[in-house]
C-alpha positions in Angstrom: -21.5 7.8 -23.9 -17.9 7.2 -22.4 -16.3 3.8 -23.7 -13.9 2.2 -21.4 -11.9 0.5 -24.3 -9.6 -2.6 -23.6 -6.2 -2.0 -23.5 -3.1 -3.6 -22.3 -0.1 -1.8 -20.4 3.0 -2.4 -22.9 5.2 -4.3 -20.1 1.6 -5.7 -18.7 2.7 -4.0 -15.2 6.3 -4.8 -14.5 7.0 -1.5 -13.8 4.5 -1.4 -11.1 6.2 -4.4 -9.6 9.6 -2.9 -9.6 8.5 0.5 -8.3 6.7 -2.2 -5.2 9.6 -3.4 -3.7 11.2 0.3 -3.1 7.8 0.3 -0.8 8.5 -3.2 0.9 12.7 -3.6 1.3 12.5 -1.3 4.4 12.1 -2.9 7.7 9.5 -2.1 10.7 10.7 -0.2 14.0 8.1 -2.1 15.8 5.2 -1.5 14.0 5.9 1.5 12.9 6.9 1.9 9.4 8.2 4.7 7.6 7.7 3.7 4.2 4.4 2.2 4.6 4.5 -1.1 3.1 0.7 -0.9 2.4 1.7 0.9 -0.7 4.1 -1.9 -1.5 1.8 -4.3 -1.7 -1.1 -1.8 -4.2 1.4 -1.8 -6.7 2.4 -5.2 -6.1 -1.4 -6.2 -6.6 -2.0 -3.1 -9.5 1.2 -4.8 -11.4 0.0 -8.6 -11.6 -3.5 -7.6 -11.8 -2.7 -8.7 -15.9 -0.9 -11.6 -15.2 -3.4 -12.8 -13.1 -5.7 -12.6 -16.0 -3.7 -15.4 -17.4 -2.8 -17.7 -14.8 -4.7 -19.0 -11.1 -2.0 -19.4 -9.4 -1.2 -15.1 -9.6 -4.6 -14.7 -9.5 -4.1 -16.5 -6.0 -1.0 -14.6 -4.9 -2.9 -11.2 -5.9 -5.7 -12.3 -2.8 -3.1 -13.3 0.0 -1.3 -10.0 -1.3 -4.9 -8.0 -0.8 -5.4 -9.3 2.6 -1.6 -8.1 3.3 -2.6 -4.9 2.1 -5.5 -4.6 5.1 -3.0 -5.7 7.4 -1.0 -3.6 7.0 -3.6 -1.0 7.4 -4.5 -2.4 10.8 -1.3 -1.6 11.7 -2.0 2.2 11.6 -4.8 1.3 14.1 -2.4 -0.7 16.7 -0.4 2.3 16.7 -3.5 4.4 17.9 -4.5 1.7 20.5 -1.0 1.3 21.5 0.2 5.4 22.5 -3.4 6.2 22.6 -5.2 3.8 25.2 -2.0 1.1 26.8 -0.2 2.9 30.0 3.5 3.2 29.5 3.8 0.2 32.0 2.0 -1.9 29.8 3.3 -0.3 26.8 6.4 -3.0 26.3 4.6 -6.3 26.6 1.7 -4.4 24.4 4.5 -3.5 21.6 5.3 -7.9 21.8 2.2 -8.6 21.5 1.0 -6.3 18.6 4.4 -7.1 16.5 4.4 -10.7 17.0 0.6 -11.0 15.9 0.8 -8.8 13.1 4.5 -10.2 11.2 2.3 -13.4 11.9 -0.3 -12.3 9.8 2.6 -11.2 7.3 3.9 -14.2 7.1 0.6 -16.2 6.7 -0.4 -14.3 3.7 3.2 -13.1 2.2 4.4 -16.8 2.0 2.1 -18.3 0.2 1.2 -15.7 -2.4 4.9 -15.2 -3.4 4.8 -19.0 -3.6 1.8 -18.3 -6.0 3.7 -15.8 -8.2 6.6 -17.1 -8.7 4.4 -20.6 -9.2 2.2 -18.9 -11.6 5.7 -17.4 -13.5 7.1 -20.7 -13.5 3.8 -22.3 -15.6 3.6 -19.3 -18.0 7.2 -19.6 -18.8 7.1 -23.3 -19.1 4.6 -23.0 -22.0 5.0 -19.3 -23.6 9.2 -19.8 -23.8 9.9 -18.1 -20.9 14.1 -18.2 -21.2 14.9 -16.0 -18.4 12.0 -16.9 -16.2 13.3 -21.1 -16.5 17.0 -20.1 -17.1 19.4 -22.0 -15.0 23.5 -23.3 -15.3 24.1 -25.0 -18.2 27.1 -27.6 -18.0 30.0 -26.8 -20.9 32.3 -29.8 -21.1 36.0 -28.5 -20.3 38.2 -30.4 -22.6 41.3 -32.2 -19.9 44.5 -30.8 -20.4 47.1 -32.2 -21.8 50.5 -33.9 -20.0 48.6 -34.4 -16.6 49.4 -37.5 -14.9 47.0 -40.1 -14.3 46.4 -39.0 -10.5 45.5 -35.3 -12.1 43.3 -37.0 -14.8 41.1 -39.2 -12.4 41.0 -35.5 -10.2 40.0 -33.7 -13.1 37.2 -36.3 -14.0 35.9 -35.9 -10.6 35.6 -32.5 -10.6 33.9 -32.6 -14.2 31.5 -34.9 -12.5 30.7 -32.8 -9.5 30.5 -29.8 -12.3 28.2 -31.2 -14.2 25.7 -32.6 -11.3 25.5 -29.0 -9.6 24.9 -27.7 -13.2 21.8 -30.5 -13.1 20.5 -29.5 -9.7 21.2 -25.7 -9.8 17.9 -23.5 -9.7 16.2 -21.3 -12.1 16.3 -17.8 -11.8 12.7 -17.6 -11.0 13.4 -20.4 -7.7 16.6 -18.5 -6.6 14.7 -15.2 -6.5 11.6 -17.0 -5.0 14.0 -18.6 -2.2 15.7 -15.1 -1.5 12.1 -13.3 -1.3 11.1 -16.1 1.4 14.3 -15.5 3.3 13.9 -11.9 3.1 10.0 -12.2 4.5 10.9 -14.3 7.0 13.8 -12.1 8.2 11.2 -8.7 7.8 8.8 -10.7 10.0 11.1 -12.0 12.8 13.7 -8.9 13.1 10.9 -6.6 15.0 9.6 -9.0 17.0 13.0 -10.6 18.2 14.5 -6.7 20.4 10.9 -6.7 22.0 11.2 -10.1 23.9 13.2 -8.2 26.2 10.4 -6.9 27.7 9.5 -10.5 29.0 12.9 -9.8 31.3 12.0 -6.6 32.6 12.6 -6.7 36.5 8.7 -6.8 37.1 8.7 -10.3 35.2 11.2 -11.6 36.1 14.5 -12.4 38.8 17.1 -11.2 37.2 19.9 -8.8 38.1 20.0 -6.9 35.4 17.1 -5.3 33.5 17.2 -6.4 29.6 14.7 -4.3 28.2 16.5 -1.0 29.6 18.7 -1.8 26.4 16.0 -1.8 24.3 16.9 1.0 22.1 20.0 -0.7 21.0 18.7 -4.1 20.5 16.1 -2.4 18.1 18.9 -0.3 16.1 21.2 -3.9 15.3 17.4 -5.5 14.3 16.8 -2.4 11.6 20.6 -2.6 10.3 20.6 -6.4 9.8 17.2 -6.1 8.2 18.2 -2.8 6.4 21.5 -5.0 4.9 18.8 -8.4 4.0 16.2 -5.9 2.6 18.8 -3.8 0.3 20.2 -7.3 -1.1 16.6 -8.8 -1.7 15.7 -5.1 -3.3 18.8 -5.6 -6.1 17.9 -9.4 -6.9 14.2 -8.6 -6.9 14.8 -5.4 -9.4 17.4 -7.6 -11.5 14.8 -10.3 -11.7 11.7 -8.7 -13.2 14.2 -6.0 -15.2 15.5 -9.4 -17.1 11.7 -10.5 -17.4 10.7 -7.3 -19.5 14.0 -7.6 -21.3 13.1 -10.9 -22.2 11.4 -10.0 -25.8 9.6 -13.9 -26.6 8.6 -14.3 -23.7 6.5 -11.0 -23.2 5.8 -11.3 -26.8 3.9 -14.3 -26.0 2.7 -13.1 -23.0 0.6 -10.2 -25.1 -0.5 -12.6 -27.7 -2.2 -14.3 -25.0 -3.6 -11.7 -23.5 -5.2 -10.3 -26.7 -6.9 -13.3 -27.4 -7.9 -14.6 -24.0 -8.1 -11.4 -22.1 -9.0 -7.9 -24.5 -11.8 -9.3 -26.4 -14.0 -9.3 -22.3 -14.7 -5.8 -22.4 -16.5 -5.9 -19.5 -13.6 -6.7 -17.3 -11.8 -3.4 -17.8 -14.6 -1.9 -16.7 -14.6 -3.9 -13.2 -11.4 -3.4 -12.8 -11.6 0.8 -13.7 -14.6 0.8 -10.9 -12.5 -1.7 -8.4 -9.6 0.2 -8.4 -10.5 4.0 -8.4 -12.9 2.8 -5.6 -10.5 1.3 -3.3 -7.8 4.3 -4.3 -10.8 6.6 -3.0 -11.6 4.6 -0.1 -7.9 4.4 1.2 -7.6 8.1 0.4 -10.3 9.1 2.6 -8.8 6.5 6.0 -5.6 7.9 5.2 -7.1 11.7 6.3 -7.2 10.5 9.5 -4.5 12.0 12.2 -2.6 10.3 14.8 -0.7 12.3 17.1 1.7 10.9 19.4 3.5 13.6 21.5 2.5 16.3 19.3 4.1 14.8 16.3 1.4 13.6 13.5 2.2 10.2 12.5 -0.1 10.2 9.3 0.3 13.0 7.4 -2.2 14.2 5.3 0.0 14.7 2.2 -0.5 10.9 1.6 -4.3 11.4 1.6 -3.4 14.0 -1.2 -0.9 11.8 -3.7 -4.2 9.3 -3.0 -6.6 11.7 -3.6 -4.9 12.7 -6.9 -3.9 9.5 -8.3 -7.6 8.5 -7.5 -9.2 11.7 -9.4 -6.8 11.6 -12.3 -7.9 8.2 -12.9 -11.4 8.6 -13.5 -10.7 12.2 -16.1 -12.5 10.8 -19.1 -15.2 9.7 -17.1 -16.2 12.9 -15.6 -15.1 17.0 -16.0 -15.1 17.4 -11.9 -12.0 15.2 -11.7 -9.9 18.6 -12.1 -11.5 20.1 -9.0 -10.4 16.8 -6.8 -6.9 17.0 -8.4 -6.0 20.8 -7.8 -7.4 20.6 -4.3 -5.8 17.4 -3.6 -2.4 19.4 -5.1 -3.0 22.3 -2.6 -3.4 20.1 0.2 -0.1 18.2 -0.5 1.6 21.6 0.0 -0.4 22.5 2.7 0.5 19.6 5.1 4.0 19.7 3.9 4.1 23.2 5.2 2.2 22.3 8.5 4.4 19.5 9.2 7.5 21.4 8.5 5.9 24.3 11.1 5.3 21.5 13.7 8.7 19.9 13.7 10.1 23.2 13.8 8.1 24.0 17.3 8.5 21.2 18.6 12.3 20.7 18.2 12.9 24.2 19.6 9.9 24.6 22.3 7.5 22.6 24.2 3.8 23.6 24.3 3.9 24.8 28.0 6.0 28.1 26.6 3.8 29.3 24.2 1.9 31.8 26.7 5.0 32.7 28.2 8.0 32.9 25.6 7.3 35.1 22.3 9.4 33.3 20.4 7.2 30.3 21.3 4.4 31.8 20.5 5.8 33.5 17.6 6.4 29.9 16.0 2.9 28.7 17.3 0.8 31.2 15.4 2.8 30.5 11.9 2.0 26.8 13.4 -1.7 27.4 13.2 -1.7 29.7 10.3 -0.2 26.8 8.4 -3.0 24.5 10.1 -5.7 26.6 9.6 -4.3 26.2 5.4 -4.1 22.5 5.7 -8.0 22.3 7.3 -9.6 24.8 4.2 -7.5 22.5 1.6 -8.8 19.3 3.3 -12.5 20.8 3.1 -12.1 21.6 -0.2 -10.9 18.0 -1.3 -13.6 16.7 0.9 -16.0 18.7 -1.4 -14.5 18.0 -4.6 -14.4 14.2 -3.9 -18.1 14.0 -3.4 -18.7 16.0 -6.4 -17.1 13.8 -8.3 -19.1 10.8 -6.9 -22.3 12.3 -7.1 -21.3 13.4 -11.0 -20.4 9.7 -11.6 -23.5 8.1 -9.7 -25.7 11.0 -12.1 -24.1 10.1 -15.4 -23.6 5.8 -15.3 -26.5 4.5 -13.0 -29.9 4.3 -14.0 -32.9 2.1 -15.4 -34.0 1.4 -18.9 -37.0 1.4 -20.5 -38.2 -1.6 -20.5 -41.2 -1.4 -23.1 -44.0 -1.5 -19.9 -46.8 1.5 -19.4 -46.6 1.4 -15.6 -42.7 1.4 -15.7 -41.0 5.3 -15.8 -37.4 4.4 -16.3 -36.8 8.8 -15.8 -38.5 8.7 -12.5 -37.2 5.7 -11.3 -33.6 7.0 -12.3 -34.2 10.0 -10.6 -35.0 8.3 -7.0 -32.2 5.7 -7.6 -30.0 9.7 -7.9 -31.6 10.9 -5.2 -30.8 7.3 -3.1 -27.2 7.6 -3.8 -26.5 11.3 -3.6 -28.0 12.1 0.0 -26.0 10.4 1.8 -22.9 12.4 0.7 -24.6 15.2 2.4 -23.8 13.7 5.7 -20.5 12.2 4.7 -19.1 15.7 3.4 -19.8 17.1 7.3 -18.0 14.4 8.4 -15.4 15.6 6.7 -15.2 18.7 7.0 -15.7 18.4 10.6 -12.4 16.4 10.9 -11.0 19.0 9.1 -11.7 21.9 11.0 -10.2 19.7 14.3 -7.0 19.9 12.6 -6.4 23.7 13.4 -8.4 23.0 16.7 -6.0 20.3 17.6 -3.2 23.1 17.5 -5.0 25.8 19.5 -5.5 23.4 22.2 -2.3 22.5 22.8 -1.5 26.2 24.0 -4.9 25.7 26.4 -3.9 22.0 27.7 -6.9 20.9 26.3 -5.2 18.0 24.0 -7.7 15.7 23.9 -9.3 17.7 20.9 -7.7 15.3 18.7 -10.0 12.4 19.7 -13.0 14.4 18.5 -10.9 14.5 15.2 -10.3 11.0 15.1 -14.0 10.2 15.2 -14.6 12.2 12.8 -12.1 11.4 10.5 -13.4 7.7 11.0 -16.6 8.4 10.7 -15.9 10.1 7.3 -13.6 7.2 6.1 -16.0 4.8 6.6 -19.7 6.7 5.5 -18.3 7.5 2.0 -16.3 4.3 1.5 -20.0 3.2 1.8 -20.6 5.4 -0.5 -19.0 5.0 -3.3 -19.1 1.3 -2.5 -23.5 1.9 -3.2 -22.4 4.0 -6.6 -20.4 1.6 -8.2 -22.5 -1.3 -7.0 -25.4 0.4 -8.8 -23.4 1.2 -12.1 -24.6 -0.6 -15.0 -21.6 -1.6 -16.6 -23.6 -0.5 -20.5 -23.3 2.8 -19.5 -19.6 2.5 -19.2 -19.5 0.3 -22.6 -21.4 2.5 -24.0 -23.9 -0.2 -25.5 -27.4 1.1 -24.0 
């Protein structure tokens, strides 16, 4: 049987840190963000999953940085609620609202669990010789010059003094970069909320002679360059910080040591954390197949279903020969919504939907549009497929019952029923699927009918999809016996 062995990542996830805040530095327009901070904060919480191992503090900051995480997901929803369902009167004091309770959140959760990392750094440095992680000024003596007159020496005393006491108080590197990441949170939470205020002055609110909010568009562009300017600073010190930490050979020496003694010898962990992560990879794979569409433009592409998709399949290849059908699939769908999307931005930057019946060229560009569709839904059915396959492979070949030495026990019939249990259900799930699928080229062909609200029927079931086989594969890996994995039945 399959052994998950326990092994440690050679710069115990650093990289993975790094590689976050290229997710995070961006600011919000609104709530809409175009590099989706969600992402941010999975390899923020995939990189100190070690550390946290080895300290409470990070193991802490990687729960306040989980909740983020689902937050940040909501947000997806609030953009749905807010072009889907609020009027465009409503729309402005909505937009307030929804950004002023969700950077709320952000800050709630952000502040405290980079007070927890840092905090958690801190300790391990203080007692693994962390140099870099404590380093701070260090006061050199400057020997007084010669010739100086006495006025100059008593200056040049003073001076040494002053010297020597901001050496004494000067901060670590780990509080400077701690104090700049709380700076740069609370400027990411406040700069989207601050433009939307305006709306509070709009003439239907309030007396005044000139209408605030009709600037709106401006206010919001100075917000994302200011933030843009904070964010690329923070993103420099923030990379600087954790590239010294890896270079920074005792200390991560010491780091490993621990971790091999504390840490390696649980075997049982890795495997935990193998059916944790590849089931929250799948889970967040299969909500991010749902499509939004606000004026004909999707907001959620599918190709980040598919990098979640593959990621998620290639992560479970020595646990079952399927993954390859979930990865190639995953690949083609990638291309195919690239394509799609590409087709779509095309028509609608040259045409509007109203043409298509009535300008060839329109409708020229419209048919390569739902070609491409039509593409995108076959290569969402077939990852939809390929996914479940792999589940129901992985429920077959690690959940069971042993024989427990009793006549009226079969362990093989009983295994078969707890198969059965967890299989069937992925019937249902894979129609939900490949329902929402099939809505994608629908979508399309109803825009040239003016019969848009197709895409709703999508949206449920997308959702209903999402949520059936995050059930799922929540019931297979809940019923995995962890000896299967180990290898020790």
């Amino acid at each position: 049987m399959t052994e998950i062995k326990g092994k440690m990542r050679k710069k115990l996830g650093l990289g993975y840190i790094i590689a976050a805040a290229f997710f995070l530095f961006n600011p919000d327009i609104v709530i809409i963000d175009l590099i989706p901070d969600v992402f941010g904060y999975l390899l923020l919480i995939l990189g100190i999953s070690e550390f946290a191992e080895l300290n409470e503090k990070i193991k802490d900051a990687k729960s306040y940085f989980i909740k983020a995480a689902v937050c940040n997901l909501i947000k997806f929803g609030l953009i749905f609620v807010l072009f889907g369902f609020v009027t465009p009167q409503e729309r402005p004091v909505s937009m307030l609202l929804f950004v002023f309770v969700m950077n709320l959140f952000d800050l709630i959760y952000l502040v405290p669990g980079y007070i927890n990392l840092f905090g958690g750094l801190v300790y391990l440095g203080e007692r693994l010789d962390g140099d870099f992680v404590l380093k701070r000024k260090v006061y050199l003596p400057r020997k007084m010059p010669e010739g100086l007159s006495a006025k100059k020496q008593r200056a040049f005393q003073r001076k040494e003094i002053l010297r020597k006491w901001r050496c004494e108080k000067s901060l670590s590197k780990t509080e400077k970069i701690r104090k700049a990441t709380l700076i740069f949170v609370f400027f990411k939470a406040v700069s989207p909320v601050l433009p939307e205020f305006t709306s509070l002055l709009n003439y239907e609110y309030s007396d005044s002679l000139v209408n605030y909010y009709n600037f709106i568009g401006l206010y919001r562009v100075f917000s994302v360059m200011i933030m843009l300017i904070v964010g690329a600073v923070w993103l420099v010190r923030f990379v600087r910080y954790f590239a010294g930490v890896k270079r920074d050979s005792v200390f991560m020496s010491a780091l490993k040591e621990k971790y091999n003694a504390e840490v390696l010898p649980n075997r049982i962990y890795f495997t935990k954390r193998f059916v944790w992560r590849e089931r929250i990879l799948f889970a967040c794979a299969a909500f991010f197949c749902v499509n939004l569409y606000f004026d004909t433009y999707n907001i959620l592409p599918n190709i980040i279903a598919a990098v979640l998709f593959a990621i998620a399949s290639f992560g479970i290849r020595r646990y079952t020969s399927k993954w390859k059908y979930c990865f190639v699939s995953s690949a083609l769908l990638g291309v195919a919504s690239v394509i799609a999307e590409n087709k779509r931005n095309i028509f609608n930057s040259e045409f509007i939907y109203e043409q298509i019946m009535r300008n060839p060229d329109a409708y020229d560009a419209w048919e390569e549009l739902l070609y491409s569709s039509y593409a995108e839904a076959i290569c969402m059915s077939m990852v939809v497929i390929s996914a479940i396959i792999c589940a129901n492979s992985i429920a077959i070949k690690y959940t069971g019952y042993f024989n427990f030495g009793s006549d009226s026990y079969d362990p093989a019939r009983a295994t078969k029923e707890l198969h059965a249990e967890l299989c069937r259900p992925f019937i249902l799930t894979g129609m939900f699927g490949i329902f929402s699928a099939l809505c994608i080229p629908a979508y399309v062909y109803s825009l040239a009918i003016n019969a848009e609200a197709v895409w709703i029927l999508g949206l449920v079931f997308a959702l209903l999809f999402a949520v059936s086989f995050s059930y799922n594969i929540h019931e297979v890996t809940r019923n995995i016996n962890y000896g299967h994995f180990l290898g020790d039945e």
